[in-house]
Structure formats: structure tokens, C-alpha cells
PyMOL CGO cylinders between C-alpha atoms (Angstrom):
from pymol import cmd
from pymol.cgo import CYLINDER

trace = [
    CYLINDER, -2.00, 3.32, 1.92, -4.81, 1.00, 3.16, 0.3, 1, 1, 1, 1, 1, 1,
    CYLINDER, -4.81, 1.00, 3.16, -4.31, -0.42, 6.60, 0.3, 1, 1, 1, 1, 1, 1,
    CYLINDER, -4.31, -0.42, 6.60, -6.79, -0.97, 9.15, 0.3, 1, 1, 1, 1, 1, 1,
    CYLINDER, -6.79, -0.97, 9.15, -4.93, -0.76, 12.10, 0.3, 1, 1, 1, 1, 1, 1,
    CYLINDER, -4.93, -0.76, 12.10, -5.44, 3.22, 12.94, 0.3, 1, 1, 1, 1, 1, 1,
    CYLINDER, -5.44, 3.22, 12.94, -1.88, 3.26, 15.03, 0.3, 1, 1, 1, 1, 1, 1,
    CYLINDER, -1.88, 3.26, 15.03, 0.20, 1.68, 12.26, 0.3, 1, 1, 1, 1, 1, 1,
    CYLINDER, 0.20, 1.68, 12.26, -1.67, 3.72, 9.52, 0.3, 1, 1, 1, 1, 1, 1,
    CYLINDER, -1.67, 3.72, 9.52, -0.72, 7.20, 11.33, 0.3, 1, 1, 1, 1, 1, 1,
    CYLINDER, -0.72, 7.20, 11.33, 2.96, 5.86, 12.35, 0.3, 1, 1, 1, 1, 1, 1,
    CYLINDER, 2.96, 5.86, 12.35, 3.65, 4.71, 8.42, 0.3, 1, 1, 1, 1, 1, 1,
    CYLINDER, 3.65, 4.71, 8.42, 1.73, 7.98, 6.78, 0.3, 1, 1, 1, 1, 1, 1,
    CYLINDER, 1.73, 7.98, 6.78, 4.02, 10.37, 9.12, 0.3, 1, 1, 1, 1, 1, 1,
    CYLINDER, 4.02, 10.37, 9.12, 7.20, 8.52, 8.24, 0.3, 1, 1, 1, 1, 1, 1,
    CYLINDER, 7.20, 8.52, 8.24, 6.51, 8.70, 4.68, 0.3, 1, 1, 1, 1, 1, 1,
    CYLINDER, 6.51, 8.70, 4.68, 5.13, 11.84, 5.04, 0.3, 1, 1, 1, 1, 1, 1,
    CYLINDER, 5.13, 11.84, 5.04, 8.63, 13.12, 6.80, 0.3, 1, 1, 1, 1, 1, 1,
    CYLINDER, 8.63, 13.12, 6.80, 10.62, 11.40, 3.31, 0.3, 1, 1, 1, 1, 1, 1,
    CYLINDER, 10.62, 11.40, 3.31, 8.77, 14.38, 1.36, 0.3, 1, 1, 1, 1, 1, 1,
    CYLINDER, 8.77, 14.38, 1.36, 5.84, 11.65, -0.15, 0.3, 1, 1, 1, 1, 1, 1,
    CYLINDER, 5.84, 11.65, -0.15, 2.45, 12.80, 0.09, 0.3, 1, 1, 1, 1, 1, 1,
    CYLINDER, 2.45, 12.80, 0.09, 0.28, 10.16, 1.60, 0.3, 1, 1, 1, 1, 1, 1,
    CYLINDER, 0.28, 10.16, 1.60, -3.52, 9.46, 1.35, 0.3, 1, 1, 1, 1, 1, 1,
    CYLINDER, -3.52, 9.46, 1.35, -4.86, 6.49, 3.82, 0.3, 1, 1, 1, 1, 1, 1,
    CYLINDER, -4.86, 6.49, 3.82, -7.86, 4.29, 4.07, 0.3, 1, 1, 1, 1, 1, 1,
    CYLINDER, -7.86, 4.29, 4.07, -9.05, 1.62, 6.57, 0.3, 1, 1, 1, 1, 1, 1,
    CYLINDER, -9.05, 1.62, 6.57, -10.17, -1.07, 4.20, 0.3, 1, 1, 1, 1, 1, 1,
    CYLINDER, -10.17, -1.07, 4.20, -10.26, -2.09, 0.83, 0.3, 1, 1, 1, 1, 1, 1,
    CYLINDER, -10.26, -2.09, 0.83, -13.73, -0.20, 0.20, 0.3, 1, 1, 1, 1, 1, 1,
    CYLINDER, -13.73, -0.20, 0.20, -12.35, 3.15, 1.41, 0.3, 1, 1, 1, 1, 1, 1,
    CYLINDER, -12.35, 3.15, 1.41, -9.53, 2.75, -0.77, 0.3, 1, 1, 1, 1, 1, 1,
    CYLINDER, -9.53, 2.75, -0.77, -11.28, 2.08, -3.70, 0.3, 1, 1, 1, 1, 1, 1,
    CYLINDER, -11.28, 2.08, -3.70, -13.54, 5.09, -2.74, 0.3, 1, 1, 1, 1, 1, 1,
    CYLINDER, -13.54, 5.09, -2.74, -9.68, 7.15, -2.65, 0.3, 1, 1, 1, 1, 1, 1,
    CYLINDER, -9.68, 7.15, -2.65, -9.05, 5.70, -6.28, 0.3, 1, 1, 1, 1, 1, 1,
    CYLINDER, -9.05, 5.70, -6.28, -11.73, 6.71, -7.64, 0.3, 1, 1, 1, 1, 1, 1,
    CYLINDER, -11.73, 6.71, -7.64, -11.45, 10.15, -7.08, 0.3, 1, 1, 1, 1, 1, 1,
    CYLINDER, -11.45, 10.15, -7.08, -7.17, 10.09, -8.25, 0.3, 1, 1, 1, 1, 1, 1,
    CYLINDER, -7.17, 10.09, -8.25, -4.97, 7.09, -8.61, 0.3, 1, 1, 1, 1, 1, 1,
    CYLINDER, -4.97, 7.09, -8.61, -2.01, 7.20, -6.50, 0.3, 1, 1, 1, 1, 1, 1,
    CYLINDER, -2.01, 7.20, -6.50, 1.85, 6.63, -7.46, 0.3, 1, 1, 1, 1, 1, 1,
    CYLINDER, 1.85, 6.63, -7.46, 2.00, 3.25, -5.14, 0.3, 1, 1, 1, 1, 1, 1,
    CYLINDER, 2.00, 3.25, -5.14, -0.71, 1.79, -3.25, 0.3, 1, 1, 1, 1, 1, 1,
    CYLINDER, -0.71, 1.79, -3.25, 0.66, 0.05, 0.49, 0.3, 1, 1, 1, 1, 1, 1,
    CYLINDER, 0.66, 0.05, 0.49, -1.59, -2.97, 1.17, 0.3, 1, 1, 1, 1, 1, 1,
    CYLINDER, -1.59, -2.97, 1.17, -2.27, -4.67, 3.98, 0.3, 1, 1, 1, 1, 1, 1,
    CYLINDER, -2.27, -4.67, 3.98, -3.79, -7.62, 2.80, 0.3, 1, 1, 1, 1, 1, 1,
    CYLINDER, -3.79, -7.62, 2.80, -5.74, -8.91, 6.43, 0.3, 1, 1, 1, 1, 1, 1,
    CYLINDER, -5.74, -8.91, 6.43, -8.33, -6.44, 7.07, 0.3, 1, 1, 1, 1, 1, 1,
    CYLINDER, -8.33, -6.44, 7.07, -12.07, -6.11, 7.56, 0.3, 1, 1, 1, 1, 1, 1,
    CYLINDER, -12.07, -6.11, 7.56, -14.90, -5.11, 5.47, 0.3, 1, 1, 1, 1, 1, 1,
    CYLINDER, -14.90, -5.11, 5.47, -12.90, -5.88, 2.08, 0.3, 1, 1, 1, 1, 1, 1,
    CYLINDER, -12.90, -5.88, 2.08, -9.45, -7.77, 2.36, 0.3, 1, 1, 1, 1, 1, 1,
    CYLINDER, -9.45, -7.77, 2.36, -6.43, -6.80, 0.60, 0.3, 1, 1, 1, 1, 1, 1,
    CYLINDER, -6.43, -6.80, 0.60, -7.20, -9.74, -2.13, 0.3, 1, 1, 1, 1, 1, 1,
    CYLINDER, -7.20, -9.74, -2.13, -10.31, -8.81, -2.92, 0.3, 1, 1, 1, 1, 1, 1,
    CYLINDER, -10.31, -8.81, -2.92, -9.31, -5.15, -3.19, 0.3, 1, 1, 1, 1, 1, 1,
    CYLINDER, -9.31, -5.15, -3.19, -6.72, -6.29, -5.94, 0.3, 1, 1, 1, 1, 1, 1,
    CYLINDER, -6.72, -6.29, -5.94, -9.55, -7.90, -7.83, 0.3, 1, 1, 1, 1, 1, 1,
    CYLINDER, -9.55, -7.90, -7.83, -11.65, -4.73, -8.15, 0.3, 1, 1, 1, 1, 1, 1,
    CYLINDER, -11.65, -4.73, -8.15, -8.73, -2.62, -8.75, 0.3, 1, 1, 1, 1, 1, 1,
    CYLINDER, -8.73, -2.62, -8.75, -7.44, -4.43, -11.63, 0.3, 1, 1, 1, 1, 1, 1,
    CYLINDER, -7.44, -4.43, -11.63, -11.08, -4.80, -13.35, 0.3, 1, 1, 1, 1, 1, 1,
    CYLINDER, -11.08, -4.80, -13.35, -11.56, -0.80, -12.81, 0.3, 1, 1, 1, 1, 1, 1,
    CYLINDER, -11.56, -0.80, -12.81, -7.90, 0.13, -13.62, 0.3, 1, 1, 1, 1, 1, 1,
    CYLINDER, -7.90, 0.13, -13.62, -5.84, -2.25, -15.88, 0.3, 1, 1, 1, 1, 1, 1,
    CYLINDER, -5.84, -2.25, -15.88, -3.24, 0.69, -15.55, 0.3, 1, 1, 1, 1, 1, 1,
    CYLINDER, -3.24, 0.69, -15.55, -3.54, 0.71, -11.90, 0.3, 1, 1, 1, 1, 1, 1,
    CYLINDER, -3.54, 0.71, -11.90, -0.29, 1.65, -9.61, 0.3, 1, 1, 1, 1, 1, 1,
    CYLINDER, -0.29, 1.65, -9.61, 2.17, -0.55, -8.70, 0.3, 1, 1, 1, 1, 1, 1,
    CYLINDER, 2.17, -0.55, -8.70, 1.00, -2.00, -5.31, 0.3, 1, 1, 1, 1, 1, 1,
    CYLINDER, 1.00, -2.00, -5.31, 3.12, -3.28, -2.43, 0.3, 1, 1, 1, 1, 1, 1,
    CYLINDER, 3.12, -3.28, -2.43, 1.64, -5.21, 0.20, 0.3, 1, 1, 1, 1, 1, 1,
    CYLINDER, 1.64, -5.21, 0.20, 2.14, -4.46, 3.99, 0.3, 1, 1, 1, 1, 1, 1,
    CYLINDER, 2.14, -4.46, 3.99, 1.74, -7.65, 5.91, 0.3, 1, 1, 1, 1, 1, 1,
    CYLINDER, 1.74, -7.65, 5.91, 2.66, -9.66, 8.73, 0.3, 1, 1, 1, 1, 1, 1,
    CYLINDER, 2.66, -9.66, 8.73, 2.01, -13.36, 7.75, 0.3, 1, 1, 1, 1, 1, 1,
    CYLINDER, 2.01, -13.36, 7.75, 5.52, -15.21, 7.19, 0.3, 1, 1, 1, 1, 1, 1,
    CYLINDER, 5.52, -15.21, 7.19, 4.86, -15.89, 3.93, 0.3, 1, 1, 1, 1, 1, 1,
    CYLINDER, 4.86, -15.89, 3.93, 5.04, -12.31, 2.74, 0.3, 1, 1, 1, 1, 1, 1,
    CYLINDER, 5.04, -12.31, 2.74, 6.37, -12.90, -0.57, 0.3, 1, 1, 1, 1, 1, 1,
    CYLINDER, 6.37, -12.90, -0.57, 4.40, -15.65, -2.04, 0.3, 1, 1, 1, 1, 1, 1,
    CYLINDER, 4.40, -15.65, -2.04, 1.37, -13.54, -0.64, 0.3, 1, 1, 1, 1, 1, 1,
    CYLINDER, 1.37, -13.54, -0.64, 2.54, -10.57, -2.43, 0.3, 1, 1, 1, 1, 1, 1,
    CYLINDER, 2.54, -10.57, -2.43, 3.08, -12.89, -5.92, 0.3, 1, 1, 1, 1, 1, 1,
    CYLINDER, 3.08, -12.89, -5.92, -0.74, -14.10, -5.40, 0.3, 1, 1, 1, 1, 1, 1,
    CYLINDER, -0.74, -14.10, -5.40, -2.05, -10.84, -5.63, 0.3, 1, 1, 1, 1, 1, 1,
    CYLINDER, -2.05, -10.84, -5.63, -0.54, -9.47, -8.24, 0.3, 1, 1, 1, 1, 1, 1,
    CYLINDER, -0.54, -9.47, -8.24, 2.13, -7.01, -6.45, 0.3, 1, 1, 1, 1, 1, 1,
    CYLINDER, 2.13, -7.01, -6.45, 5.14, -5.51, -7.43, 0.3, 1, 1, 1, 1, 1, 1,
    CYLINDER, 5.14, -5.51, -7.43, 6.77, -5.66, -3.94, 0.3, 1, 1, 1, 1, 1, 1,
    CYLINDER, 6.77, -5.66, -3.94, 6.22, -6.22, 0.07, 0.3, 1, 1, 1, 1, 1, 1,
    CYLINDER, 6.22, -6.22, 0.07, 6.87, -5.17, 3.52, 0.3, 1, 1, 1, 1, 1, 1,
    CYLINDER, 6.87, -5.17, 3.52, 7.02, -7.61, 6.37, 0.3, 1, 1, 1, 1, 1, 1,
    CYLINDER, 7.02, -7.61, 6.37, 5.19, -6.63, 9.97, 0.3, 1, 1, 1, 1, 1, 1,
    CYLINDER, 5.19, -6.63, 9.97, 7.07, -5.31, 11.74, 0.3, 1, 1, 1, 1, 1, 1,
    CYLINDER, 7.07, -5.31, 11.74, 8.96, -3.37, 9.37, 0.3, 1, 1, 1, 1, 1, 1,
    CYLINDER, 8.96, -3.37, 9.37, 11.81, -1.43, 9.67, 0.3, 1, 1, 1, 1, 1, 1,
    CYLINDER, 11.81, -1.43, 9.67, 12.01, 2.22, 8.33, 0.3, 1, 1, 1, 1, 1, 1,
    CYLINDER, 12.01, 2.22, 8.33, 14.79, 1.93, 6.01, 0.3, 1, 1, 1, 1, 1, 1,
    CYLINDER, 14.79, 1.93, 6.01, 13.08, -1.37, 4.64, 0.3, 1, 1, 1, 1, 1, 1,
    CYLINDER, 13.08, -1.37, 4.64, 9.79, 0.10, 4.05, 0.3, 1, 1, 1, 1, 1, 1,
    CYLINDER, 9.79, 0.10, 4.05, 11.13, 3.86, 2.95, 0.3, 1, 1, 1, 1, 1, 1,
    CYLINDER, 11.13, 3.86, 2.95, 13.34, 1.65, -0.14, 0.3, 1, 1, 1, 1, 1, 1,
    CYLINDER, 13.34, 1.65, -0.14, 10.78, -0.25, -1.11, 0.3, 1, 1, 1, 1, 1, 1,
    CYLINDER, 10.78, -0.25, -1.11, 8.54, 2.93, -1.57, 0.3, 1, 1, 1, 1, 1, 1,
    CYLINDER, 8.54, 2.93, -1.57, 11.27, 4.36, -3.70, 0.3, 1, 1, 1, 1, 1, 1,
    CYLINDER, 11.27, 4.36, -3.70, 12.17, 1.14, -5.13, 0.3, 1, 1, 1, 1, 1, 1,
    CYLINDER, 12.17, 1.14, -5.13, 7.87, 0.76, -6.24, 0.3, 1, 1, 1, 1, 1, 1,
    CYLINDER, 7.87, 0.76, -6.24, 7.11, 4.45, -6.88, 0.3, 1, 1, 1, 1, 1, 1,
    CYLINDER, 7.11, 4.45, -6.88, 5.82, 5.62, -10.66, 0.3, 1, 1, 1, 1, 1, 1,
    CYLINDER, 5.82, 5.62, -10.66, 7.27, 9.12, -9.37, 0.3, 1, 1, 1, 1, 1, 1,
    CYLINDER, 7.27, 9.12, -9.37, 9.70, 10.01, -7.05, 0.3, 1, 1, 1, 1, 1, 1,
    CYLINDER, 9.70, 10.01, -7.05, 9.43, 12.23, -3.65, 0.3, 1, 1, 1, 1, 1, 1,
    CYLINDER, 9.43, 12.23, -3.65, 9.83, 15.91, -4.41, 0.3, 1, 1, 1, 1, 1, 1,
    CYLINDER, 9.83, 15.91, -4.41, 13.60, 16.72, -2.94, 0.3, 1, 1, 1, 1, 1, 1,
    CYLINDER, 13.60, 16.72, -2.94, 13.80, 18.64, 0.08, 0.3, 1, 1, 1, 1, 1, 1,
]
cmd.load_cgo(trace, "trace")
């Protein structure tokens, strides 16, 4: 997951976390990236308004390093959620604020593999 606000990154990781997903999480696009690197995830969760490297220029570097990249969903609370989620090149999104249910479906609804029962 790459979000930059701290309080929202914690509150989404533990909820996900608590479905049986294990979650890594970055504060920009250029953490991510630096997360990527080292594994690719299942599902990337993008916020798309952040600092340092935005969630559009993320998807840009991600897709020249990893054609096969993970199925990305964008996090994000501009009203036009959708047509924001078509421009860069995701699979799905999650509106700000989200509710659990919402956000835990579209996980499962996005993911290459699915959380481990338990």
C-alpha cells in the first residue's frame, strides 16, 4: 500500500492485516518503488495525491520496470475516483472515506492470490 497520510496508512494496513493479508506500506511513490524492487506484491493500494512522487507518476515507472506488474487499485478521495483510476492504468478503486466492507472486496475482488484462511 502507498499512502502518505501515516494515520490512514496504519488504520488500512491493520484492517487488512486483521482479513489474514499480509501488508507492506510506503509513504510515496519512491518508497514504493524502493518496496518493489526488492518483491512485487499481489495488489498494490494507491493513493494517487501524495508528495515526493504522485500516484501517476508512480504508475509510469512501474509499468516501464514491470510490464507484469500487480494489479493496482487506487485509494483516493477526489470525486472522480473512477475516471482517475481508468487514467492510470488500474484495475479497480476505493473512494476516501471508504468503508471496510468496500475496501476489504475490492482487495479480494483485485488480488493475484487470495488471503491465507484463518
Amino acid at each position: 500500500m502507498i499512502e502518505d497520510e501515516a494515520d490512514l496508512r496504519v488504520l488500512m494496513s491493520d484492517l487488512l492485516q486483521e482479513e489474514g493479508y499480509a501488508v507492506e506500506s510506503a509513504r510515496d511513490g519512491v518508497e514504493g518503488l524502493r518496496l518493489i524492487d526488492q518483491r512485487m506484491p499481489d495488489l498494490i493500494l494507491l493513493d494517487i495525491k501524495m508528495p515526493v512522487m504522485d500516484g501517476r507518476m508512480f504508475v509510469e515507472l512501474l509499468m516501464a520496470r514491470y510490464p507484469d506488474r500487480a494489479p493496482i487499485v487506487v485509494v483516493t478521495a477526489v470525486e472522480s475516483a473512477p475516471r482517475r483510476a481508468a487514467e492510470t492504468g488500474a484495475e479497480g478503486w476505493v473512494g476516501k472515506p471508504f468503508d471496510i466492507d468496500r475496501l476489504v472486496k475490492t482487495v479480494e475482488r483485485h488480488l493475484r492470490r487470495p488471503a491465507p484462511p484463518g
